[in-house]
N, C-alpha and C positions, 0 to 999 in steps of 0.2 A: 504494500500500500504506500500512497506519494501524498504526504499533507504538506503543504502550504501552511506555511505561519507567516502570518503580517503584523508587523507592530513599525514604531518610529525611531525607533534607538533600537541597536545592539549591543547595548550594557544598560546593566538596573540604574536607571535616573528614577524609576517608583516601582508599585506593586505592579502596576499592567507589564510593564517591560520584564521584571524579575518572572512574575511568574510564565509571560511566553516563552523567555529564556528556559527557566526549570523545564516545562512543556518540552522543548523543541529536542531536549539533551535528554530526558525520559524515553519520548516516541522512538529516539534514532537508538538508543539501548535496547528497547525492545526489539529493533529490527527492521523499524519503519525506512523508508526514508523521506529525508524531509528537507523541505526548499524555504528556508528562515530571509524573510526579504522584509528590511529594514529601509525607510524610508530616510532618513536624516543619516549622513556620514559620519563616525564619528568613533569612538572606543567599543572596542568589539571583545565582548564575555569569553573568557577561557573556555566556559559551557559550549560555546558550541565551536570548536576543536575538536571535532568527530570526525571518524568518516563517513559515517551516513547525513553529515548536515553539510549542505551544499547554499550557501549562505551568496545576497545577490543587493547590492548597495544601490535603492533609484538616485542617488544624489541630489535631493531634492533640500530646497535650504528649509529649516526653523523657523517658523514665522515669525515667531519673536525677535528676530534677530532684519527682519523687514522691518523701513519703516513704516510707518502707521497706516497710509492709505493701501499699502502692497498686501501689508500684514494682514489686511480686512478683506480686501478682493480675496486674497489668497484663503483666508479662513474660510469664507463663503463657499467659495467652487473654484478650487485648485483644477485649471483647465492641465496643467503641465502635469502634475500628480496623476493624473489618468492616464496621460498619453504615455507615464515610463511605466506605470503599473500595468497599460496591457500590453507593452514593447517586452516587459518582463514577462509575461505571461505565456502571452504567445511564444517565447523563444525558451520555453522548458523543453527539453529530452525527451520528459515521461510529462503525460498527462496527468496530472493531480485527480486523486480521489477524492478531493476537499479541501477546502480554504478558510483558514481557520485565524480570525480579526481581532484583535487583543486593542490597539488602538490607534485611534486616525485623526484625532482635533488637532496636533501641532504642525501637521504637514499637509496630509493628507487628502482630508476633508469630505464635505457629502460628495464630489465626482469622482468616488472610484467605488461607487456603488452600483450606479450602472454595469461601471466596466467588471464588478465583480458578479454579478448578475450575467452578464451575458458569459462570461466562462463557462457557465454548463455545467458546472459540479455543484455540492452543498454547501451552502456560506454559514458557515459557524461564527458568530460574536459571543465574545465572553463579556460581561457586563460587569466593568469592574467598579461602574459607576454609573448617575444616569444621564448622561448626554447622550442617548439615542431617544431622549425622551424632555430634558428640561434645557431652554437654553444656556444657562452658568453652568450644568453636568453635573453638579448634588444635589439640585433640587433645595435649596437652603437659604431663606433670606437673611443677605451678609447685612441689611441694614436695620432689620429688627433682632440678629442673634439668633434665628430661630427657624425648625424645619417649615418649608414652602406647605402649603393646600392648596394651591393656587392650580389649574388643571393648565397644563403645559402649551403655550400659544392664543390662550383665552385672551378677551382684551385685558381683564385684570392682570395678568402674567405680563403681557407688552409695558402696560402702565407704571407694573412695580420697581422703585428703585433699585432690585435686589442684587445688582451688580458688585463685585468687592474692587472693580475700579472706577466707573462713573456711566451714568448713563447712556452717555455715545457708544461705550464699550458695551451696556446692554443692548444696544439696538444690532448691532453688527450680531450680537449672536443672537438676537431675535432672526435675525436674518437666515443666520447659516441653520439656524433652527427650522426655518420655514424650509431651505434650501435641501435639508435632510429628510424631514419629511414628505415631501414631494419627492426623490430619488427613490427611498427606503419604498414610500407605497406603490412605486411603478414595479420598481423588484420585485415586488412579494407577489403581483398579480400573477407574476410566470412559477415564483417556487416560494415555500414559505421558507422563510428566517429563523434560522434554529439559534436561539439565544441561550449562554448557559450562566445559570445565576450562582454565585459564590455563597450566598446563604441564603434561608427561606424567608427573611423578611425579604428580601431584595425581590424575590420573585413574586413573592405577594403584591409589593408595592408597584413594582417597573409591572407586572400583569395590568391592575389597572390602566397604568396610564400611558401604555402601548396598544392600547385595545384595537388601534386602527388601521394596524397593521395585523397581514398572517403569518402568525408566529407560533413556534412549538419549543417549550420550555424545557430545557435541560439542568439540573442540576448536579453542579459538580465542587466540592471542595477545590480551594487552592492549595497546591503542593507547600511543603512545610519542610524544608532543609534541617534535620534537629541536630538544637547546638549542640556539638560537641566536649567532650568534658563530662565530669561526674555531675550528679545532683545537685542543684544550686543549696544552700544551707539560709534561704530564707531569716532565719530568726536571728543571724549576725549581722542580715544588714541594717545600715544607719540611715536611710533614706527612702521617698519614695519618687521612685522613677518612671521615665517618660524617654519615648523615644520617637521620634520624628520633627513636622515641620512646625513648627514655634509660631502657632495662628491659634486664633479666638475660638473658630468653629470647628475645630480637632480637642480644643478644652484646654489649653496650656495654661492659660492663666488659672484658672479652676483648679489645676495640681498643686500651685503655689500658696494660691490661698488655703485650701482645704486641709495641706502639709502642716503652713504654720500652725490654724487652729489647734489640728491634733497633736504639734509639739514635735512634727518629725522635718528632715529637713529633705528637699526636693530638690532630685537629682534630673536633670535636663541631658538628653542626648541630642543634638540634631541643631536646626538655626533655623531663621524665618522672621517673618513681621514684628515679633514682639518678644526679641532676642533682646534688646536695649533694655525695655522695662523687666524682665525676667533679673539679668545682671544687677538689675538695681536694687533690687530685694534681699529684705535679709532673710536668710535659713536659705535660698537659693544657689546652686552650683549650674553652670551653662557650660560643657566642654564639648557645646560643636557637634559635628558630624565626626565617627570613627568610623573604620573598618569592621566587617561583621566580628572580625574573632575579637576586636579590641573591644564592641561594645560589649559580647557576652561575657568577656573577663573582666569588664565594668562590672556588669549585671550580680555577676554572680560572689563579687566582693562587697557590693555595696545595696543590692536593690532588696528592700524587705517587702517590696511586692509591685508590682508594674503598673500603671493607671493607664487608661485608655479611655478618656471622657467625652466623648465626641459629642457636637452639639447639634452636628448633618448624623444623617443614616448613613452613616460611613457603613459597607460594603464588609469587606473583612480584611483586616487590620494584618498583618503576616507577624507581626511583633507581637502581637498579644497571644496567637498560638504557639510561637517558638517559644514565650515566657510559660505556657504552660507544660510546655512542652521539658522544659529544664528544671521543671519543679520548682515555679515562681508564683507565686499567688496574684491573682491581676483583680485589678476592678474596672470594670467595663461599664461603659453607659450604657443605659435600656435601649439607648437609640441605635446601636452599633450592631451590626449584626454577629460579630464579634464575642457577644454575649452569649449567645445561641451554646460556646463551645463552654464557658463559666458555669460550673453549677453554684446555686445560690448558699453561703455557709460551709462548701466542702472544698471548692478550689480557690473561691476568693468572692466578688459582693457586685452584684448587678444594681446601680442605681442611678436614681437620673440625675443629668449632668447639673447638678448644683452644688454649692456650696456644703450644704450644713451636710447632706448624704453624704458624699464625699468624706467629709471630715469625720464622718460615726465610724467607716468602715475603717480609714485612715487607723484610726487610736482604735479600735478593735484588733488593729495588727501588730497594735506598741506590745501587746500579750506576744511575747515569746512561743509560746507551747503553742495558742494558736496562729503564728506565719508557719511554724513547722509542721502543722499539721496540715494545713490546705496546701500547702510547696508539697506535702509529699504527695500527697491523694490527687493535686494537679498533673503529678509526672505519672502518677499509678495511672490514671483514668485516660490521659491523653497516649501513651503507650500500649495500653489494652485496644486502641481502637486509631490506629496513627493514620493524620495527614499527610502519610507519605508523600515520598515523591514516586513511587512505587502503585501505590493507590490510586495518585491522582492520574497516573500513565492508563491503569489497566479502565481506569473511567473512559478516559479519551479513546482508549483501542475500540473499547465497545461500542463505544457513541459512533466513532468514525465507520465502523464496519458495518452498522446497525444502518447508517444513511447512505452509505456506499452500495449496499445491497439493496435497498426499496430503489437508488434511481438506476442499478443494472439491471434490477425484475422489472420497472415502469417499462426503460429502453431496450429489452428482450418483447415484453408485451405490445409496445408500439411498430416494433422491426414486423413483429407474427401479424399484427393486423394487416401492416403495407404489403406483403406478400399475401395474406390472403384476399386482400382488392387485386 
């Protein structure tokens, strides 16, 4: 079998990129082979240093990296973005048994949906967020703090300031929001869009408010690399930690304050918008972005349990399962799907992202005997039942062979028809 993986980067810049990469270096272990085509030039993952990943750069710039009026056209309908994606298409060896979309807003855009539509195979999108559906892509208003109701393209939705850079920047992706819509529901008239959701709130929610597209929902955990090293020893750490981008609607500030309440001091891994006022804080530690092995021998010296307090329906967190995965107690916001993998009292505290909750489960962890106990019953429970990367291969084998076979019986039974006219 020949998958196609699409994403924009060939090295983890986030979770869509890390986990295509995991994907591409699972399927080619099993045996697949696989065509990893990266849209933006740029640092390319030791992962996929295979010989079954045959790896294909469109050269295509960052939009970001345009200036503003280029960067807008470009976001909206990347006419160039299509024409290397099906210059690449076209000039495969082997026919693909499926094309498999991880992410396309920085380069990419709503025209290569067309052109991945008329390939003729089954278009798999992992949805690691919701811009196939809202125009900012979490659905979360940046200027109340709080997740959207808003139904995606309503005029209420056009109206709302909910942009986190300024309303001109909302209209552009009101735009490329309209611009995908319209592409996505031409596609689906010829095949349905097989979307796979990382946890079950996700699919709950992104079901609604896809409705208007034909779509057939797949659910698949994201692969989970587990840190290496012994059991973390929870009950010796001095802080409580965080790892990623230093923003309001990921909940950073809420660690800080919720820390000091409970008396413990808050360990920051990562940088972002609210890196300055973090530093400025007392009981607060900011050391940046590390390397994975450096953060988990951060983690595992100093973290008495991991917060992840999202204020969006953040998708699923990959930090939060490697923490339980190392036997680290995490507390998770109700809003994250993230939670899903938390049991409530036994691996660590699902609560919403506020302050005072926060700050109970916080000093419920200042008890010794209980971080030692949720760290171990985290590592027992998440090991009895692992997000492999193993696991998450043999998902994708099946899924892939499962839709590989209905369009070789469709196109056996359409061949039988034209011979019998």
């Amino acid at each position: 079998m020949h998958v196609v993986i699409l994403a924009e980067f060939a090295a983890a810049t986030g979770g869509a990129e890390k986990v295509a990469l995991e994907s591409a270096r699972g399927l080619a272990e099993a045996g697949l082979a696989v065509t990893y085509i990266q849209a933006i030039p740029g640092p390319v993952d030791p992962l996929l240093d295979h010989a079954g990943i045959r790896r294909i750069d469109l050269g295509l710039p960052d939009i970001w990296s345009l200036g503003a009026a280029r960067a807008a056209a470009a976001g909206i309908w990347h006419a160039n973005a299509a024409r290397r994606l099906a210059a690449a298409l076209a000039g495969l060896a082997l026919r693909p048994d499926c094309i498999h979309l991880h992410q396309w807003t920085r380069a990419l855009s709503p025209a290569i949906f067309p052109v991945l539509s008329e390939a003729g195979v089954p278009l798999i999108v992992t949805l690691h967020d919701y811009a196939l559906a809202c125009p900012n892509g979490v659905y979360y208003r940046f200027d109340r703090a709080e997740p959207c109701g808003l139904a995606p393209l309503s005029a209420a939705c056009i109206a709302a300031p909910c942009d986190p850079r300024s309303r001109v920047h909302k209209l552009v992706r009101v735009a490329r929001a309209a611009a995908l819509r319209k592409a996505v529901g031409q596609a689906t008239r010829r095949d349905p869009l097989h979307v796979v959701h990382v946890c079950d709130a996700s699919r709950q929610r992104l079901g609604d408010l896809l409705g208007g597209y034909a779509l057939t929902h797949h659910r698949v955990d994201n692969p989970v690399r587990l840190p290496e090293g012994p059991a973390a020893e929870p009950a010796r750490g001095d802080a409580i930690a965080y790892v990623g981008r230093l923003t309001r609607e990921k909940g950073a500030d809420l660690v800080a304050d919720a820390a000091r309440r409970a008396g413990l001091a808050a360990l920051f891994i990562g940088a972002g918008p609210l890196e300055a006022e973090l530093r400025g804080r007392d009981g607060v530690e900011v050391i940046g972005w590390r390397s994975p092995a450096a953060v988990w021998a951060t983690l595992r010296a100093r973290a008495r349990a991991l917060a992840a307090p999202s204020r969006w329906y953040e998708t699923g967190p990959l930090t939060v399962y490697e923490a339980l995965a190392a036997g680290i107690p995490v507390v998770a916001s109700d809003r994250s799907g993230a939670a899903e993998k938390v049991r409530q009292g036994r691996t660590g505290f699902v609560v919403a992202p506020e302050i005072e909750p926060l700050a109970a489960a916080f000093t419920a962890l200042r008890d010794d005997a209980v971080a030692d106990t949720l760290g171990r019953e985290a590592r027992r429970l998440f090991h009895a039942a692992p997000m492999s990367l193993d696991a998450h291969t043999a998902a994708l084998c099946a899924l892939y062979a499962g839709l590989a076979g209905s369009v070789s019986g469709a196109m056996q039974h359409r061949e039988a028809i034209l011979e019998a006219q």
